[in-house]
C-alpha positions as CSV (number, residue, x, y, z in Angstrom):
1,X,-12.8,-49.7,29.7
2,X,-10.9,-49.1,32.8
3,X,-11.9,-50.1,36.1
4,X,-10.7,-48.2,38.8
5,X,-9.8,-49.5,42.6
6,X,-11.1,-48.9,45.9
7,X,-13.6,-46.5,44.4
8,X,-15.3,-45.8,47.4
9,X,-12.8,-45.4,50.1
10,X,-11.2,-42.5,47.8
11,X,-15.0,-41.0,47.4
12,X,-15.4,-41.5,51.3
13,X,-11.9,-39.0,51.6
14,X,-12.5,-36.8,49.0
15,X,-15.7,-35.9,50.8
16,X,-14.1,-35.7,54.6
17,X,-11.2,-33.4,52.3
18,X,-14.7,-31.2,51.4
19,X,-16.0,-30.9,54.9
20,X,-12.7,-29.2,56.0
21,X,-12.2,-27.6,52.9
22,X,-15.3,-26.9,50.8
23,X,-16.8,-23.7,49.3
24,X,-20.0,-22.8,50.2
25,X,-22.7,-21.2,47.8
26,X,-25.5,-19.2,48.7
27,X,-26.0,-20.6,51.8
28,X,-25.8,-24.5,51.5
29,X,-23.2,-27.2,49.7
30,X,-21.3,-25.8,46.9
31,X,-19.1,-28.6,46.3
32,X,-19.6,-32.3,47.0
33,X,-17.4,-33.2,45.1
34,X,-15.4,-36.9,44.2
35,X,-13.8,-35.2,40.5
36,X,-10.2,-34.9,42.0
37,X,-10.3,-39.0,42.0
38,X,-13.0,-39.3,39.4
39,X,-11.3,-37.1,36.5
40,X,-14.5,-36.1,34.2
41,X,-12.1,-36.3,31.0
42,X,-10.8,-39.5,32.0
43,X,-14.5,-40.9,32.4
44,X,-15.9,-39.7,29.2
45,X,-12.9,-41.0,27.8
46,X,-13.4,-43.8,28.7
47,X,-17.3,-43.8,27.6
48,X,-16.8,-43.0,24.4
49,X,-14.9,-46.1,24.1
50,X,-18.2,-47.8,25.4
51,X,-19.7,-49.0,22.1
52,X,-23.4,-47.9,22.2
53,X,-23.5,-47.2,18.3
54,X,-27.3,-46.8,17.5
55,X,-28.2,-49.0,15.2
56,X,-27.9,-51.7,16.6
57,X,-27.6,-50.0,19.8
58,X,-25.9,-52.3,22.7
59,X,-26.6,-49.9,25.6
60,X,-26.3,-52.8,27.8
61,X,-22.8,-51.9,27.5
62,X,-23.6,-48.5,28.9
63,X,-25.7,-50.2,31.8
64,X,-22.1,-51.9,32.7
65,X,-20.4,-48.9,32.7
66,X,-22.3,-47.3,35.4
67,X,-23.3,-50.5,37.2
68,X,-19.2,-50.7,37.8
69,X,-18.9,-47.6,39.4
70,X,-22.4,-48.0,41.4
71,X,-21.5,-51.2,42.6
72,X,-18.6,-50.0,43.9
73,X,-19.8,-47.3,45.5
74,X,-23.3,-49.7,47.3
75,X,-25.4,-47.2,45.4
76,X,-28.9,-50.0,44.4
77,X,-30.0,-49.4,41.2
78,X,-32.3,-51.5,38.7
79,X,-32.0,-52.2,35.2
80,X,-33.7,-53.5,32.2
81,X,-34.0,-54.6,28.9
82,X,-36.7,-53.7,26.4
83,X,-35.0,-56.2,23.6
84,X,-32.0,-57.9,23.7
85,X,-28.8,-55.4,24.5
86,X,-31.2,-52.7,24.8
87,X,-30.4,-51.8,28.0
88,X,-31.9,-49.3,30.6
89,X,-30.2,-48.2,34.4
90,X,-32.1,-46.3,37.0
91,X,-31.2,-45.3,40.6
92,X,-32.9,-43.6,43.1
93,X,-31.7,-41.3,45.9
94,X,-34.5,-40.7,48.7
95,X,-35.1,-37.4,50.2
96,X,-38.0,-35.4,51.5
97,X,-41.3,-34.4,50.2
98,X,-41.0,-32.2,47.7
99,X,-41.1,-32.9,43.8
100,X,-38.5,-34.9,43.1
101,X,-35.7,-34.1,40.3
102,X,-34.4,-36.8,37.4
103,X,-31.6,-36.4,35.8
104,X,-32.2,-37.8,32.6
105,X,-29.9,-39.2,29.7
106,X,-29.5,-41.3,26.4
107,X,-26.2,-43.4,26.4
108,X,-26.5,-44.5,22.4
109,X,-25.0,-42.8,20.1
110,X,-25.1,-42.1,16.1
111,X,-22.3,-43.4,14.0
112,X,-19.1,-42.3,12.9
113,X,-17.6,-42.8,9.6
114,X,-13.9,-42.5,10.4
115,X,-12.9,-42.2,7.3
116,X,-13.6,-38.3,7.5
117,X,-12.4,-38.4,11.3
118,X,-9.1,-36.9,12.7
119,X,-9.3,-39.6,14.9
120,X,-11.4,-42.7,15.6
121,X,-15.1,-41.7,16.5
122,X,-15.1,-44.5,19.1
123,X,-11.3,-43.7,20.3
124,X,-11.1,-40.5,22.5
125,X,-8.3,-38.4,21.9
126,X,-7.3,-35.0,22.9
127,X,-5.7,-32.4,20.6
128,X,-5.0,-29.0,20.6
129,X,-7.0,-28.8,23.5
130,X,-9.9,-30.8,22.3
131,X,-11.3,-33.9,23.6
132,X,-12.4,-35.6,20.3
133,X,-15.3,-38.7,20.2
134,X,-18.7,-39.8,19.7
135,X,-21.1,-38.7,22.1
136,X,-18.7,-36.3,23.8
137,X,-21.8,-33.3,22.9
138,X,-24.4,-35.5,21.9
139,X,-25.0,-36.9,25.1
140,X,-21.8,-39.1,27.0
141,X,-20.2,-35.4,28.3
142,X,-23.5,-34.2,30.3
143,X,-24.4,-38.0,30.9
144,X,-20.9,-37.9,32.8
145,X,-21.4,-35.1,34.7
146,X,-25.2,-36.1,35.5
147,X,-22.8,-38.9,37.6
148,X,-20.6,-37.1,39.0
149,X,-23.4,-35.1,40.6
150,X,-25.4,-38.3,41.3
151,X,-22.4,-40.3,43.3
152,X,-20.9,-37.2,45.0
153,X,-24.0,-36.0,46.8
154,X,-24.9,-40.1,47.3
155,X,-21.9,-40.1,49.2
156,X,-22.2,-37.1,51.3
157,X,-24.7,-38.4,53.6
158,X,-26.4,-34.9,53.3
159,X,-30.1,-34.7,53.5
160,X,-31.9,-34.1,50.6
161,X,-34.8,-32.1,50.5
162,X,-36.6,-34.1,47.3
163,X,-35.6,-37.5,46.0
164,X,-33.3,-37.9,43.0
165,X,-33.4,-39.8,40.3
166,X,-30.5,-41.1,38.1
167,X,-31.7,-42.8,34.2
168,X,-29.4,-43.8,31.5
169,X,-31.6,-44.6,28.8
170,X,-31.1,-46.5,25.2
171,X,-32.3,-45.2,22.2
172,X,-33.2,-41.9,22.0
173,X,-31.0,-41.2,18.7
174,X,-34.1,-43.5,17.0
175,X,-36.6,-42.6,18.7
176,X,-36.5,-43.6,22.5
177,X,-38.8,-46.9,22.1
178,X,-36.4,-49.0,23.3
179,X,-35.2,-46.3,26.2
180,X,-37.8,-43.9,28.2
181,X,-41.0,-44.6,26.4
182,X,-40.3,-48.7,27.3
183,X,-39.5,-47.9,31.1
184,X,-42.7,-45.8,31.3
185,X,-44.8,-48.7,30.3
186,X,-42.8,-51.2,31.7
187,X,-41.7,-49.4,35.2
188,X,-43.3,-46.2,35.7
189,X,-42.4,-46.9,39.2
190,X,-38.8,-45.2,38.1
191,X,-40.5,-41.8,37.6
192,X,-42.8,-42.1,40.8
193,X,-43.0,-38.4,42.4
194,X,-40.9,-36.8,39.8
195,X,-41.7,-33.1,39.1
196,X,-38.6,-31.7,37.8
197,X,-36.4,-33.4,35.1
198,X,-33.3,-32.2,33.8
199,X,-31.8,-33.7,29.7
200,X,-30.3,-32.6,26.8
201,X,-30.8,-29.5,25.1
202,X,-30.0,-26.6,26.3
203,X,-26.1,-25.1,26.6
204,X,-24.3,-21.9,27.1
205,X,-22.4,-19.7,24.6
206,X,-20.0,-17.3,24.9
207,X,-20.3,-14.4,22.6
208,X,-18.2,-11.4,23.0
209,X,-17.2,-11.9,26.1
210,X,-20.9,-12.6,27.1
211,X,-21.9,-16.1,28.6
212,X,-25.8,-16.7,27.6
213,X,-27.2,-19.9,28.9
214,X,-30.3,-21.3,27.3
215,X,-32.1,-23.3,28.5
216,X,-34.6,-25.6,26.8
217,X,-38.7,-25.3,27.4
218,X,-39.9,-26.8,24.2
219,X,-38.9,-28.6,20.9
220,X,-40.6,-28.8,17.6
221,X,-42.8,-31.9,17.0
222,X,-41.1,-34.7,14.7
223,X,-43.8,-35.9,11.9
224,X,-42.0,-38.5,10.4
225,X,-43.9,-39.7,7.0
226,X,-43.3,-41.8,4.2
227,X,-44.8,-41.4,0.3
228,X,-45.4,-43.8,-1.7
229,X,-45.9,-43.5,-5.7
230,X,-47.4,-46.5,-7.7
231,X,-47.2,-47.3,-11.3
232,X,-46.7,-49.1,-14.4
233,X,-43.5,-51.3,-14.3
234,X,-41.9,-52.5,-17.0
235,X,-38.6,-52.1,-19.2
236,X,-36.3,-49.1,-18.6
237,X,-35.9,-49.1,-22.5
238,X,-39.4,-47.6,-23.3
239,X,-40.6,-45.3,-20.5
240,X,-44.2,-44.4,-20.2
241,X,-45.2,-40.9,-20.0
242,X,-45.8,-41.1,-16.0
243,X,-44.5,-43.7,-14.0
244,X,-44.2,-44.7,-9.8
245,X,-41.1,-42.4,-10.0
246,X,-41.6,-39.9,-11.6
247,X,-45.2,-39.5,-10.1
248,X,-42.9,-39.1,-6.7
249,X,-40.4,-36.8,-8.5
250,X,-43.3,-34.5,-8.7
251,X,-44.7,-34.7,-5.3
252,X,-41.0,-34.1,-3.8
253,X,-40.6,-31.3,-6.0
254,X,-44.0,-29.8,-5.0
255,X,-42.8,-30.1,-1.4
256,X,-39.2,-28.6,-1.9
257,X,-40.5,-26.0,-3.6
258,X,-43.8,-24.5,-1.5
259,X,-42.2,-24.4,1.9
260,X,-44.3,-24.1,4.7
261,X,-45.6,-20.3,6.2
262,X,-43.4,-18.6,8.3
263,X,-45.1,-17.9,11.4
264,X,-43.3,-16.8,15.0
265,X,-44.8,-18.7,18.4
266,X,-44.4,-17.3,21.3
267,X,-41.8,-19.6,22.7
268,X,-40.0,-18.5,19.6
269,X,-40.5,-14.7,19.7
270,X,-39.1,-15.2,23.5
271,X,-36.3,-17.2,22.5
272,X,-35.0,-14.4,19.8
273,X,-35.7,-11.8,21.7
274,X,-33.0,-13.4,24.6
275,X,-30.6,-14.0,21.8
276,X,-30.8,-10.3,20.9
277,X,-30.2,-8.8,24.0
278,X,-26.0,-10.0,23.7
279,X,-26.3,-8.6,20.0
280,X,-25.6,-5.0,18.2
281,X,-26.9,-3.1,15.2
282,X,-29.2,-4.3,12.6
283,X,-29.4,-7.9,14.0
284,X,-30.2,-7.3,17.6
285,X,-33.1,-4.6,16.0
286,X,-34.7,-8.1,13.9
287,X,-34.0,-10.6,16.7
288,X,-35.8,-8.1,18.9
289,X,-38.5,-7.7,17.2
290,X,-38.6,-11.2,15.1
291,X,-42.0,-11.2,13.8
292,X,-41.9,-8.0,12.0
293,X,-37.8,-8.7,10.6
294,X,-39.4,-12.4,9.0
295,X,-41.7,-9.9,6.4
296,X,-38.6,-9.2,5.0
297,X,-37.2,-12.0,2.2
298,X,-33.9,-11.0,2.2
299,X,-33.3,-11.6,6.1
300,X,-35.5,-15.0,5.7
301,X,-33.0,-16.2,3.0
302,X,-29.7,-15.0,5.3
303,X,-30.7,-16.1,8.8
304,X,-31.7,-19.8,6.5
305,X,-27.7,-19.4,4.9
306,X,-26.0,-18.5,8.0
307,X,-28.0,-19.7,10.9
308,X,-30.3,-22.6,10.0
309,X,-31.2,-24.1,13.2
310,X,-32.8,-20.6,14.2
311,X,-34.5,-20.3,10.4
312,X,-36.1,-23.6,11.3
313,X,-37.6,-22.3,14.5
314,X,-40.0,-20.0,12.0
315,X,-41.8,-22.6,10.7
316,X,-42.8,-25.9,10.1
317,X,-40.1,-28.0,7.6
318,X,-39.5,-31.2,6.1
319,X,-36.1,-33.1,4.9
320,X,-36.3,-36.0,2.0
321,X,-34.2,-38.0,3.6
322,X,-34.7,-41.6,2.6
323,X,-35.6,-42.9,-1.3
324,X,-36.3,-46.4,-3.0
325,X,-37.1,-47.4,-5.9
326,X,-36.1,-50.0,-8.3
327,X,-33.8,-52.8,-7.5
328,X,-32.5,-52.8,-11.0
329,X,-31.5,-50.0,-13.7
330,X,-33.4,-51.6,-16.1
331,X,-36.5,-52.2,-14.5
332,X,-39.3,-49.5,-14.3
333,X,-40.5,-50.6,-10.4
334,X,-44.2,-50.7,-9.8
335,X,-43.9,-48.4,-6.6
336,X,-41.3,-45.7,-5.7
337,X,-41.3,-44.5,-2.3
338,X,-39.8,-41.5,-0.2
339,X,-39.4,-40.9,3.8
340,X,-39.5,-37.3,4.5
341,X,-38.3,-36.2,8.6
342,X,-41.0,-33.1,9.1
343,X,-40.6,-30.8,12.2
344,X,-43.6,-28.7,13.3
345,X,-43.4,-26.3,15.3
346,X,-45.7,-27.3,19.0
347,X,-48.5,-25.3,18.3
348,X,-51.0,-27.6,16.9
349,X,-52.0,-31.2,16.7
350,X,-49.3,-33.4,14.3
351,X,-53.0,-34.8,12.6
352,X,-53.2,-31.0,11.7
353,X,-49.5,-31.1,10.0
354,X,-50.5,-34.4,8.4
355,X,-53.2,-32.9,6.6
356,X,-51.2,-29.7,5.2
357,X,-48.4,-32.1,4.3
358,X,-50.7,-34.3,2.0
359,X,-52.4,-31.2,-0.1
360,X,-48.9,-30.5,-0.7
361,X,-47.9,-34.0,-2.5
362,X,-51.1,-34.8,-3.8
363,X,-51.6,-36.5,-6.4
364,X,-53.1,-39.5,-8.7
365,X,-51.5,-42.7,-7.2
366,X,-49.6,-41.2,-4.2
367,X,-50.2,-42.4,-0.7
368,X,-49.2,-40.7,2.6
369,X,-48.5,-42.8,5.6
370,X,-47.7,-41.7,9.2
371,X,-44.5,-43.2,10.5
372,X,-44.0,-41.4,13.9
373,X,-45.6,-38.6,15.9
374,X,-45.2,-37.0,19.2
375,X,-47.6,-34.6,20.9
376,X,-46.2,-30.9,21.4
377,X,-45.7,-29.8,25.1
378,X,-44.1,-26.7,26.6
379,X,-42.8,-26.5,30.2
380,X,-42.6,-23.8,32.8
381,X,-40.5,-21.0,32.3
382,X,-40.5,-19.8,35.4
383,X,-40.7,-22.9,37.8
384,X,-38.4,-23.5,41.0
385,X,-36.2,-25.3,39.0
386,X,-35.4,-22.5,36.5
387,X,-35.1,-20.1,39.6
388,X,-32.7,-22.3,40.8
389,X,-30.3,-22.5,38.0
390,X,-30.2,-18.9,37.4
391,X,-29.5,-18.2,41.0
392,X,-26.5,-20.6,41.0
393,X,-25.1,-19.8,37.8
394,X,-25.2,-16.3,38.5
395,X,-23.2,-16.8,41.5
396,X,-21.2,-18.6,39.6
397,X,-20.9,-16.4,36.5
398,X,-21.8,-13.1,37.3
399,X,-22.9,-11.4,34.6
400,X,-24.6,-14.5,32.5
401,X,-27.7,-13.9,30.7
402,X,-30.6,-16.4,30.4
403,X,-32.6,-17.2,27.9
404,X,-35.2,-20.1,27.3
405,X,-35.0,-21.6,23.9
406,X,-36.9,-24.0,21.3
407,X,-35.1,-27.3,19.5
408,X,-35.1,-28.1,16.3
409,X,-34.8,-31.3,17.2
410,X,-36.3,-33.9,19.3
411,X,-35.3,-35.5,22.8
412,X,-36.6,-37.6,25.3
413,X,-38.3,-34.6,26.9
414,X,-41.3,-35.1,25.0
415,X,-42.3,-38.5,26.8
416,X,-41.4,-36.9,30.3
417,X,-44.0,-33.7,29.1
418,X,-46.3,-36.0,28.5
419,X,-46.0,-37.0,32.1
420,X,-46.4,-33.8,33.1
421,X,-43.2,-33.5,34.3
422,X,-41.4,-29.9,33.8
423,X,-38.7,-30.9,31.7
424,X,-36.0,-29.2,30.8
425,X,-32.8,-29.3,27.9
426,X,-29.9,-28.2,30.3
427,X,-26.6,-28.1,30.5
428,X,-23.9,-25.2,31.8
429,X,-21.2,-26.2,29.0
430,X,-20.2,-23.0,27.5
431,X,-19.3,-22.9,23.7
432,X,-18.2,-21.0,20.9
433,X,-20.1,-20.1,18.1
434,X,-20.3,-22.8,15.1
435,X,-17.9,-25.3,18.4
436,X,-20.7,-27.9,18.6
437,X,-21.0,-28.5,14.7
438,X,-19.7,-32.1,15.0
439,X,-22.8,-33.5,16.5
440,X,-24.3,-36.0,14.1
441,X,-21.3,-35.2,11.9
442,X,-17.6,-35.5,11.7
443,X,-15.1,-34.9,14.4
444,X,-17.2,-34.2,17.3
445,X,-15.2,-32.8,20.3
446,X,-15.7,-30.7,23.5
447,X,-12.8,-28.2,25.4
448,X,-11.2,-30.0,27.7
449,X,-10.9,-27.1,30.6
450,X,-14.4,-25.7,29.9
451,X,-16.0,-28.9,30.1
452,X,-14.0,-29.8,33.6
453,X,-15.9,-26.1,34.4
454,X,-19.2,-27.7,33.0
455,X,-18.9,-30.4,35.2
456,X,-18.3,-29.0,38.8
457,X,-21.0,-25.8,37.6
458,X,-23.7,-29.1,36.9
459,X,-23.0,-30.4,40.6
460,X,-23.3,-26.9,42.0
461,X,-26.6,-26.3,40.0
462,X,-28.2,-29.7,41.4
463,X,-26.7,-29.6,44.7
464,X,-28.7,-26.4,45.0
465,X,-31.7,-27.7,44.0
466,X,-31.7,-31.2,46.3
467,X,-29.8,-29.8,49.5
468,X,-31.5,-26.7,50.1
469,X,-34.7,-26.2,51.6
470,X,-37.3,-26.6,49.5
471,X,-39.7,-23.6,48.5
């Protein structure tokens, strides 16, 4: 990584440079800002190169990242480690009495075969106007400009109407044991007066010349599970009418093939119903009105070709991910086993879901055990914090549309619910349709001049929030 030199005079002149020449948003600071020294692309760049691969994981190299800059800068933060490598940063910026506002990340990352890479996952590189690299969506590019935020209003010397909190975490791509969920039971000190917290999750897309921000209220429940066949082993030359694997064949198949009800949840029907108002024709009339287009198989079948993420908002699903059996081909083994990743939709206890999953699979011989479960939890649509953002991005952008969406996946969010915390998937990177395919996959990358956008729009949207008075 590169370290860069007299950090905090340049941060001390950039911000004298703002007082005589800033813009000024709504009323209060609009731009304190350290990214004309502190080039976002050259900082991500320079993260990606960080190597916080999850497994094994080695966010403490994450934690040195930051603690360079915050060193550098006499910003005090803490740290710790909830196994060896597994490391955790926190730093706190005091202000007045109201709720205070976390901005929350995961520094570990999946892997990246390069093999089916233009480049090397772990190597940023820009092309054709690209900036290419693990993490630069899934989460390093909004962990960067969560700093940027962080150290430019630390260094104004502005008062701040709340306190605010800065947390790289580890990781969240398995989980988040070793990350958030550790520094709640170990130091839940760090979230002390937090009532707001911003994460992954939510983005902006620009569709037809339309920006539409969601923002992210809720997320389906993971219920992880893992079947488990047994049978008679024995000699792959004579099989037995019904063995461990073929007992599990049966189950699987029973699963694949009874999916679970459709059914549309509020949050859901909400969520739609903001997608459709940027759409025409026959697919704004069923996004509008989602729970009457879903009676339809045919649209079912097309939104679950062309749009799967959105398909998987209309009920509860399940992915076989994970199988083991024998250790030999010629060996019938005595148990066959499956793991099987199960979303639910956060309407209902995960012991309910358990219970629908095992009539599903069952069977003579076959066991279901629970592996991991979160408790669902939906936050406040209409909270300070949501006014906030919406006023400042629609300064910003005039024009944008807002809409409050559901993941498909999981984040740290769910710990921070439980909390009680209003927590929130956010982020005012604008893409393309189909633009942020790469994550978890091959070739992830990010635009280069929208993200530099993303960036100084993230600092306007928390400046507003911490410098203002509070309401």
């Amino acid at each position: 990584m590169k370290t860069r030199t007299n950090l905090f005079s340049r941060l001390q002149r950039n911000f004298l440079q703002w007082l005589t020449g800033g813009v000024f948003i709504l009323g209060y600071i609009g731009s304190v800002s350290a990214q004309a020294e502190l080039d976002p692309v050259e900082l991500l760049s320079d993260f990606v190169g960080v190597d916080t691969v999850n497994p094994p994981g080695n966010e403490a190299n994450a934690v040195a990242f930051y603690a360079q800059y915050l060193d550098q800068l006499g910003i005090a933060y803490e740290t710790g480690e909830s196994a060896p490598g597994r490391g955790n940063l926190w730093a706190r910026l005091k202000g007045g009495a109201a709720p205070g506002l976390m901005l929350l990340q995961h520094t570990d990352v999946v892997p990246g075969d390069p093999r089916y890479w233009l480049s090397d996952p772990l190597q940023a590189e820009i092309r054709e106007g690209y900036l290419y690299g693990r993490g630069v969506v899934d989460m390093k590019g909004t962990g960067i400009a969560q700093f940027l935020a962080f150290v430019a209003i630390a260094q104004s010397g502005v008062a701040l109407n709340r306190d605010l909190v800065f947390m790289a975490s580890a990781d969240e791509e398995a989980g988040g044991f070793f990350g958030v969920d550790w520094v709640i039971k170990n130091h839940p000190e760090a979230f002390d007066g937090v009532g707001y917290l911003l994460n992954e999750g939510g983005s902006g897309l620009l569709q037809e010349g339309e920006k539409v921000f969601a923002i992210e209220v809720t997320q389906k429940v993971p219920v992880w599970l893992k079947i488990a066949a047994e049978g008679e082993p024995g000699h792959g030359s004579y099989p037995r009418p019904e063995s461990s694997v073929t007992k599990l064949l049966k189950a699987l198949n029973q699963l694949q093939s009874t999916p679970f009800p459709i059914r549309v949840i509020p949050p859901v029907d909400r969520y739609f119903k903001g997608l459709a108002a940027g759409l025409s024709g026959q697919q704004a009339i069923d996004y509008q009105d989602i729970a009457v287009a879903v009676q339809r198989p045919d649209f079912v079948r097309a939104l679950h070709s062309s749009h799967p993420a959105l398909h998987a908002l209309l009920r509860d699903t399940c992915s076989i991910t994970m199988l083991k059996g024998s250790s030999k081909i010629n060996v019938v083994p005595p148990v066959a086993e499956a793991e099987v990743d199960c979303r639910m939709l956060p309407d209902r206890a995960a012991s309910a879901f358990v219970e629908d999953f095992k009539a599903r699979v069952a069977g003579e011989g076959l066991t279901v055990d629970l592996t991991m479960a979160f408790s669902p939890a939906i936050s406040d649509a209409s909270s300070s914090l949501i006014e906030s953002i919406q006023e400042t991005l629609s300064a910003l952008h005039p024009g944008a549309r807002f809409t409050f969406s559901v993941a498909s996946g999981f984040t740290d969010s769910h710990f921070t619910r439980d909390l009680g915390i209003q927590s929130y998937g956010f982020s005012p990177m604008l893409y393309l349709d189909g633009e942020a395919r790469g994550v978890h996959g091959n070739n992830e990358a990010v635009h280069v001049e929208r993200y530099r956008r993303a960036v100084s729009d993230y600092q306007a949207v928390i400046e507003a929030f911490v410098l203002r008075p509070a309401q």
